[in-house]
C-alpha positions in Angstrom: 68.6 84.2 100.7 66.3 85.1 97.6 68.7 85.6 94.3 67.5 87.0 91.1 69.4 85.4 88.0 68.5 87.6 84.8 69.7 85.3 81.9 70.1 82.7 84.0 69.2 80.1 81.1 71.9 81.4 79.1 75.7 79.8 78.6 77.0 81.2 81.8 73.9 82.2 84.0 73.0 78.4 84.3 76.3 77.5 86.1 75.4 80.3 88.6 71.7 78.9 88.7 73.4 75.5 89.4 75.6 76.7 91.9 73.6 78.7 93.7 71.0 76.0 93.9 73.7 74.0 95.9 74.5 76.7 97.7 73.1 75.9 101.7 72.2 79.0 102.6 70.4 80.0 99.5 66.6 79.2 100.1 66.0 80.6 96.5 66.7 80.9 92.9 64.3 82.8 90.6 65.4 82.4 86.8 64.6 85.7 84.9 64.6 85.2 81.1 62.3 85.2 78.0 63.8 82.1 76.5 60.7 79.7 77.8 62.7 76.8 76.0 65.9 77.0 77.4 64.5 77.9 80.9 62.2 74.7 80.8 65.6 72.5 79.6 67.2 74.8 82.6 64.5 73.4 85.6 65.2 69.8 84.4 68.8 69.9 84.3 68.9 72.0 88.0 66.3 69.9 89.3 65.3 71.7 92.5 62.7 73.0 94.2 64.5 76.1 95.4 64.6 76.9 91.6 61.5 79.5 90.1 61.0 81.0 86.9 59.6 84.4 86.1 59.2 85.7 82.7 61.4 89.0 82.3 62.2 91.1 79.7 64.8 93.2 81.1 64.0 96.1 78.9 60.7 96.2 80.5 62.3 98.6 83.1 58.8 98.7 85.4 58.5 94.7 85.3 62.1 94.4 85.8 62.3 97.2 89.0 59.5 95.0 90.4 61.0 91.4 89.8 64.6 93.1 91.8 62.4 94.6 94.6 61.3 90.3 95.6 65.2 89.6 95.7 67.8 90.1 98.4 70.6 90.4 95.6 70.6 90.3 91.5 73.1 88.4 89.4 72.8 89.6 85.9 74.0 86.9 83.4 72.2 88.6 80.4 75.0 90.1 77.4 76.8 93.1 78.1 75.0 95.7 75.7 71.9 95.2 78.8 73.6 96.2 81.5 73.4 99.6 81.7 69.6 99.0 81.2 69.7 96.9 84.0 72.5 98.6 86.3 69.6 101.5 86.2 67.0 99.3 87.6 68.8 98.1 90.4 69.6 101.5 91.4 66.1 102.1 91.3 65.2 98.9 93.4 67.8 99.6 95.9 68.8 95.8 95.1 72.7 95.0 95.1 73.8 93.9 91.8 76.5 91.7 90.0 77.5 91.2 86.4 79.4 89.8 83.7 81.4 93.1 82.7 80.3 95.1 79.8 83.8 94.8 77.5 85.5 98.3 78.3 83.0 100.8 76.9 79.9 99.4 78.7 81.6 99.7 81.7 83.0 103.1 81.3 79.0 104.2 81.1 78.0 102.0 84.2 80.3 103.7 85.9 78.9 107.0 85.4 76.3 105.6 87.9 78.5 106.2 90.5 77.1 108.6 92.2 73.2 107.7 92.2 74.4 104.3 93.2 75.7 105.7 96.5 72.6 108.1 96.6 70.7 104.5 96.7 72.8 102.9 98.8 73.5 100.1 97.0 76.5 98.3 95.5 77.1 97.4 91.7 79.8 95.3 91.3 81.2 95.2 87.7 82.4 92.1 85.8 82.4 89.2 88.0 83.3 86.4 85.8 86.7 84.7 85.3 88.2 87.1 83.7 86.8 90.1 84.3 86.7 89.9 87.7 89.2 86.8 89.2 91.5 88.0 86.9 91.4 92.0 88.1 90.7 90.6 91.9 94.1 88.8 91.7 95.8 91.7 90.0 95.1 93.9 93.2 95.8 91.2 95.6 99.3 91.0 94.1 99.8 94.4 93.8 98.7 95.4 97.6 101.8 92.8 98.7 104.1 95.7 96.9 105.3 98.8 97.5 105.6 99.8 93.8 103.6 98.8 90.5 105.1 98.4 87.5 103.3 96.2 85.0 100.2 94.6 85.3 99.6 91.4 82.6 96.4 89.6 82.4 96.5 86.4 80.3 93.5 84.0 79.1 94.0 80.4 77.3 92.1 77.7 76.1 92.3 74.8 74.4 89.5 72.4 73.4 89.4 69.0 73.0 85.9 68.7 70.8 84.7 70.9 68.0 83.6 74.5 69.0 83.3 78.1 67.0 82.5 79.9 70.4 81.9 79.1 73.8 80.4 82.6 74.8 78.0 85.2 73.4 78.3 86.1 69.5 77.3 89.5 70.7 80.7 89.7 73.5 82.9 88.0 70.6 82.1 90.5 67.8 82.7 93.6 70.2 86.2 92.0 71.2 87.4 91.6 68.1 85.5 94.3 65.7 86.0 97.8 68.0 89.4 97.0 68.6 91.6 96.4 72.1 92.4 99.6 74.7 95.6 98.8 76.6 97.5 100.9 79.5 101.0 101.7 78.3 103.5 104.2 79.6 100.6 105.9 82.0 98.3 106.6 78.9 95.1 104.4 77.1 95.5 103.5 73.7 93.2 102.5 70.9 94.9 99.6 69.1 93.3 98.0 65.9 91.7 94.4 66.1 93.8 91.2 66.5 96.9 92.9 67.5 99.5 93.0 69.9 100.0 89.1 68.9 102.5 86.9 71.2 102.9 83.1 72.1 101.7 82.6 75.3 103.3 79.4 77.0 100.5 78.3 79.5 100.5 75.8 82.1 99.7 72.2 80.8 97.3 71.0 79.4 96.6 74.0 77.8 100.4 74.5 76.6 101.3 77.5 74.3 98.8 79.7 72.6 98.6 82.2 69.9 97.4 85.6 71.8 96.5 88.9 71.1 95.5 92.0 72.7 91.7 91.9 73.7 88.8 94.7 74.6 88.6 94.1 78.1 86.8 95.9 81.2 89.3 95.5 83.8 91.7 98.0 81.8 88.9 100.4 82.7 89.3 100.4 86.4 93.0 98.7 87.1 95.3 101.4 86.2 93.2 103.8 88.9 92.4 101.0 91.7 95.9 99.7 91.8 97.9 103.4 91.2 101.4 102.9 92.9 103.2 103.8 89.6 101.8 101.6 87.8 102.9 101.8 83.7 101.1 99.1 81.9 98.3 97.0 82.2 96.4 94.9 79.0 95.4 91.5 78.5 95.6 89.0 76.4 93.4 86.1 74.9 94.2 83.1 72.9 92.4 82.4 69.7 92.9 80.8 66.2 93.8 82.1 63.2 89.7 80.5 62.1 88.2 82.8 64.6 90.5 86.1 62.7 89.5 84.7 59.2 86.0 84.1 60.4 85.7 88.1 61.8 87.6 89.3 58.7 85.3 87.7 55.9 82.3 89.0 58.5 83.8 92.6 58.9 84.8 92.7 55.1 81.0 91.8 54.0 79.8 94.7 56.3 77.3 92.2 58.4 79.2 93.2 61.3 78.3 96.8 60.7 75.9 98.5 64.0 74.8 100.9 61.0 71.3 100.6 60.1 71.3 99.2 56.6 67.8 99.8 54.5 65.9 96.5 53.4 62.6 97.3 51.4 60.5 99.9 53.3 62.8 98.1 57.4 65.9 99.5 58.4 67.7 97.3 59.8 71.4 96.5 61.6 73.7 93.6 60.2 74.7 93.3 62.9 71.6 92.2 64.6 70.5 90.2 61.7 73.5 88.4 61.8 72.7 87.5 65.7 69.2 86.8 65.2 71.0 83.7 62.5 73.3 82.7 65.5 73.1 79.9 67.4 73.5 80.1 71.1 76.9 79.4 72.5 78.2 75.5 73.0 78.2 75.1 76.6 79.3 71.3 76.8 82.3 71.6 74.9 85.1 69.4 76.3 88.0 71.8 77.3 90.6 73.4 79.5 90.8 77.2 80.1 92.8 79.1 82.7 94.7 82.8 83.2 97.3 84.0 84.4 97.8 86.8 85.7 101.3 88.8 86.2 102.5 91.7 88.3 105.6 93.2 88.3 106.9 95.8 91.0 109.1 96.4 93.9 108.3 95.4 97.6 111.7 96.9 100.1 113.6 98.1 97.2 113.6 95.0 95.5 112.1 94.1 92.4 109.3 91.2 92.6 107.0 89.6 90.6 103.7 87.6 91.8 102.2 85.4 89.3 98.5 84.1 89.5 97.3 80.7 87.7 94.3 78.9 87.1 93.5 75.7 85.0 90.4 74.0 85.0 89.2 71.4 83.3 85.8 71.0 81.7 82.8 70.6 84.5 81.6 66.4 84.2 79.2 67.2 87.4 77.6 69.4 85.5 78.4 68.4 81.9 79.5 72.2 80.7 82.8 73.6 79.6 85.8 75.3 81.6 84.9 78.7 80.4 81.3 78.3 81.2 82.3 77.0 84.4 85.0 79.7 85.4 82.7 82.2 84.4 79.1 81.3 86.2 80.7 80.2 89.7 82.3 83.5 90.5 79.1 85.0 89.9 77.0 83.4 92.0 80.0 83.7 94.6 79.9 87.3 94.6 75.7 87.5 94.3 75.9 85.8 97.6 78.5 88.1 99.1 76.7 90.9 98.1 73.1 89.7 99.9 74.7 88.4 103.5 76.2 91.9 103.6 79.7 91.0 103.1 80.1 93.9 100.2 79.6 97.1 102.0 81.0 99.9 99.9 78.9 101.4 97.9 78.2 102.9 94.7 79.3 100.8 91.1 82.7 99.5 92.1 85.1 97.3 90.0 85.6 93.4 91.5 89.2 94.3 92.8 87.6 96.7 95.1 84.5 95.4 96.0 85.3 92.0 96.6 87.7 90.3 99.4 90.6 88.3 97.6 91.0 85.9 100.5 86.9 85.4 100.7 86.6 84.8 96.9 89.7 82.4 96.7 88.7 80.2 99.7 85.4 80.1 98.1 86.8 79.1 94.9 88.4 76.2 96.4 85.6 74.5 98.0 84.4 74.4 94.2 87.7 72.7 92.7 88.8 75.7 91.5 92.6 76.0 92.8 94.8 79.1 92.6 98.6 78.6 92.3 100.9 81.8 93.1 104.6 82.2 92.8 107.0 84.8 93.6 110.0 85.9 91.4 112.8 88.2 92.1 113.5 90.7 89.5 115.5 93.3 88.7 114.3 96.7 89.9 112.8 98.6 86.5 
């Protein structure tokens, strides 16, 4: 199998460069990025001859259809504002494709591809990362043991154990916390302001309890239609620190995280782009623990049950990255080689809880130490 990684010298793409490169039956790996630096630090760290580079820009839509057509599947590990761009070009291809999620609104316009992905007869699979995508797989697989849905709880944590401001994109951290969270709640989607819906979150140890709050998150796209069965609610929730709401405050407050074209001299120019440009990339060797949970509450033979999901990891000393980079680059290199031995066969853009098998995905978790522990709880019927 031939597997196109776009981004794949980015924070998350070079775990699923990593573990594809492992991967027996990948003969392989071609690294799409323009970041010759990192992708030259990326071949020495991976190390194998399997591995290729090709120079792509993926908003060179021609370059990019071309670089697809040489693959038998794409894993896109570029940011989320790209994936529409490149969700187009793999329908075009005829390539399968896999991502990271595009954080609610991205997502809503991916799939409005629907269709013409079917036309194509090919399968985009949305937001295969820990969370989105474990997280949402789970939350079907616990809701197709019921006969009912109720609630539907999705739950990340972290905790880390040397210095970090952020452990993903800028880009993803300033659309979760600037356009504000959308949660399911009493069968309707609401708009809810930035930073709220705050709770304590006791998680397994090490991670222990966490400050929470509600976060803008793709799966709350897609659950409340691909699980049905009643259900009322579904959101999710993400730790952080009362730095990282100061930090987007003062930011928001001084307008630089404003999309709004702002004129300098004879440029116009975005804040918010400016203020990316000064970023630097993500800390991807961060010492940590991360993990979800992931609850659903319903009724199986008139009796009211609850399944909970967990996973804890620890930070990656193999391959020297964090938990978070970790959780999320392994899933997607999972479901990148689902999707080229055929094992995906719906078509069309499709959500990870219907386009990929629970029971596959979890067995191939745990050959990678990454262990998921489920428990049942009688409830009273709501």
């Amino acid at each position: 199998m031939r597997i196109l990684v776009l981004g794949g010298a980015g924070a998350m793409g070079m775990v699923t460069v990593r573990d594809l490169v492992e991967s027996p039956r990948v003969s392989e790996v071609i690294v799409g990025d323009v970041a010759v630096e990192r992708v030259k630090q990326l071949a020495t760290w991976v190390a194998s001859e399997k591995l290729s580079v090709k120079r792509i820009d993926v908003l060179n839509h021609g370059n990019l259809v071309e670089a697809m057509r040489q693959a038998d599947a794409v894993a896109n590990a570029t940011p989320y504002h790209l994936n529409l761009e490149v969700t187009k070009a793999a329908v075009e291809a005829k390539k399968n494709l896999v991502d990271l999620g595009g954080v609610y609104y991205m997502t809503l316009k991916q799939l409005e591809l629907d269709d013409v992905a079917k036309k194509a007869g090919v399968s985009i699979v949305l937001g295969c990362g820990i969370a989105p995508g474990v997280a949402d797989i789970l939350a079907k697989y616990g809701a197709d043991k019921l006969d009912r849905v109720e609630e539907v709880h999705i739950e990340y944590g972290d905790v880390n154990l040397t210095p970090a401001k952020y452990k993903w994109t800028l880009r993803t951290v300033l659309e979760e916390y600037t356009s504000g969270p959308v949660v399911y709640q009493g069968g309707e989607f609401k708009k809810m302001p930035p930073f709220s819906g705050k709770r304590i979150i006791k998680f397994p140890e090490p991670i222990g309890v966490r400050s929470c709050c509600y976060s803008l998150y793709s799966g709350i796209a897609t659950l409340p239609y691909t699980i049905d069965k009643g259900v009322r609610a579904v959101d999710c929730v993400m730790s952080y620190t009362e730095e990282d709401e100061q930090r987007i405050m003062v930011l928001s407050e001084m307008g630089l995280t404003s999309k709004e074209p702002v004129k300098v001299g004879d440029i116009s120019v975005s804040p918010r782009e400016v203020l990316l440009r000064c970023a630097p990339p993500p800390d991807t060797k961060v010492k940590d623990f991360a993990g979800i949970i992931v609850e659903v509450t319903g009724e199986k033979d008139k009796e009211g049950r609850r399944y909970v999901y967990s996973i804890i990891h620890k930070y990656n000393e193999k391959y020297d990255v964090s938990a978070t980079a970790y959780l999320t680059g392994v899933p997607l290199s999972i479901v990148s080689q689902m999707l080229a031995r055929g094992d995906i066969r719906s078509r069309g853009v499709l959500p990870p809880e219907v386009a990929v098998d629970a029971e596959m995905l979890i067995a191939e978790l745990n050959k990678r130490g990454i262990s998921i522990h489920e428990t049942l709880q009688r409830t009273r019927i709501l």
